[in-house]
C-alpha positions, 0 to 999 in steps of 0.5 A: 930249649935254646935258641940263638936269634941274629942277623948279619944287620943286627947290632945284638944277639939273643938268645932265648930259653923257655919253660912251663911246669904244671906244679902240684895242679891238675892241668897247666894253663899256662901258655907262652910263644915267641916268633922272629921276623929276622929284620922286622923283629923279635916279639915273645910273650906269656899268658896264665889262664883263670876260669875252671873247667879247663878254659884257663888253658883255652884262655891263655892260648888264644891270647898267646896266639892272637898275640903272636899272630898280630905281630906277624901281620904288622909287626910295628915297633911302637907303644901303640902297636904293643896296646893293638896286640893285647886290643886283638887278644882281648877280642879273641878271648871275648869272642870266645866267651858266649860259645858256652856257659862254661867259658863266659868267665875264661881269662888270662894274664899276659906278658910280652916283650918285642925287640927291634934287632936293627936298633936293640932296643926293646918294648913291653907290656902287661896285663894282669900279674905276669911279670917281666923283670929287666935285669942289667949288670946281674941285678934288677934294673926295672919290672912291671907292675901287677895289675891286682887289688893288693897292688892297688891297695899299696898304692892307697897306703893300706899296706905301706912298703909291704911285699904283694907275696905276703898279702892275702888276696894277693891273686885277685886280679884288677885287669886281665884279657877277657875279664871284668877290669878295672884297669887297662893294659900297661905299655912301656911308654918309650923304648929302652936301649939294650946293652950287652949282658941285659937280661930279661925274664917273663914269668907267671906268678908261680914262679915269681911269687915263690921266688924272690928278686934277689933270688932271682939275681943270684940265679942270674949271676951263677949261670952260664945259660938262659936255660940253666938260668931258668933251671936253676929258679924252677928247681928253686920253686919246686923242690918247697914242696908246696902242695898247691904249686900253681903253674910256673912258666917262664921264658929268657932273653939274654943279649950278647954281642952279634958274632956276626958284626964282631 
């Protein structure tokens, strides 16, 4: 899947490319989404859902949803409207909880991205350990930070200069939508201006924890395409073999110059 986003008003293009996979597990409980509001903006996102029984799934699309759904409804770009989306995911999921037993521990990462396509400038937030990853001049430029134990733990110093991949328990979570948190969401504190050849990667950790930055980079910079882009780091996990391949989803933004104002 590809697609190209813009507007005679808009000062960039983008164009989008998306990808779930159900690895070596019984079901995919990954879910992704993205709606374009033409002027009013661009917002994609991504949840992986935890809790057995099938309710990861029923987790990670609820949140995707209520995500999406909220930005239809007041799609302001501004930090505090990026923390009232997850705020209405998280009381979606909630809500969810008490229906039965076997959803009362349901929950779900998320990770979104919205772009304001008058002014190209772009906004983002997480909760959990699905990642976003800005890539500039084909090279990492910034990326979120899971909110996990280990993660929390390099903080402390126990585990100096250490990469989260080798770590054990490097899955249990410190926030998540719908889960007992120790943490609140994170929300990119002040937009960022986009320049042509910006690159973004939303991925859940079965992708990223298979796969190294550099890899990541290299993947980057001998593709034509967001979907080959992606292609090419999916085929990059799967073929390890590993027997317990987690779900991979993974969604592409790349921004070009608007034919359109050229």
């Amino acid at each position: 899947m590809i697609t190209h986003i813009a507007g005679e008003s808009h000062r960039l293009q983008l164009t989008v490319s998306a990808v779930t996979e159900r690895g070596a597990r019984a079901t995919n409980e990954d879910y992704l989404g993205m709606i374009d509001l033409g002027r009013q903006g661009f917002c994609c996102t991504l949840a992986d859902g935890a809790g057995g029984h099938g309710n990861g799934a029923l987790a990670a699309r609820l949140t995707v949803d209520a995500v999406l759904g909220a930005y239809r409804e007041n799609p302001l770009f501004a930090p505090a409207s990026l923390a009232s989306l997850i705020s209405r995911a998280e009381h979606t999921v909630s809500e969810e909880q008490p229906m039965s037993k076997s959803r009362m521990h349901m929950s779900a990462t998320v990770v979104l991205l919205c772009i304001d396509p008058l002014t190209g400038r772009a906004l983002w937030a997480h909760w959990g350990d699905s990642r976003l990853y800005c890539f500039r001049d084909g090279k990492v430029l910034r990326m979120t930070e899971d909110h996990s134990v280990v993660q929390q733990l390099l903080h402390a110093g126990v585990y100096p200069r250490s990469d989260p991949r080798t770590l054990p328990n490097r899955s249990v979570l410190a926030g998540a939508v719908g889960a007992d948190s120790q943490v609140p969401p994170t929300v990119l504190h002040e937009s960022m201006d986009l320049l042509e050849g910006d690159a973004f990667l939303l991925c859940s950790d079965g992708l990223w924890e298979n796969l190294h930055e550099s890899e990541m980079e290299s993947a980057l910079q001998t593709s034509e395409r967001p979907d080959a882009w992606l292609h090419n780091m999916t085929t990059s996990v799967m073929t390890q073999g590993r027997p317990h391949q987690d779900n991979l989803s993974a969604l592409a933004v790349w921004v070009g110059a608007n034919p359109a104002v050229n």
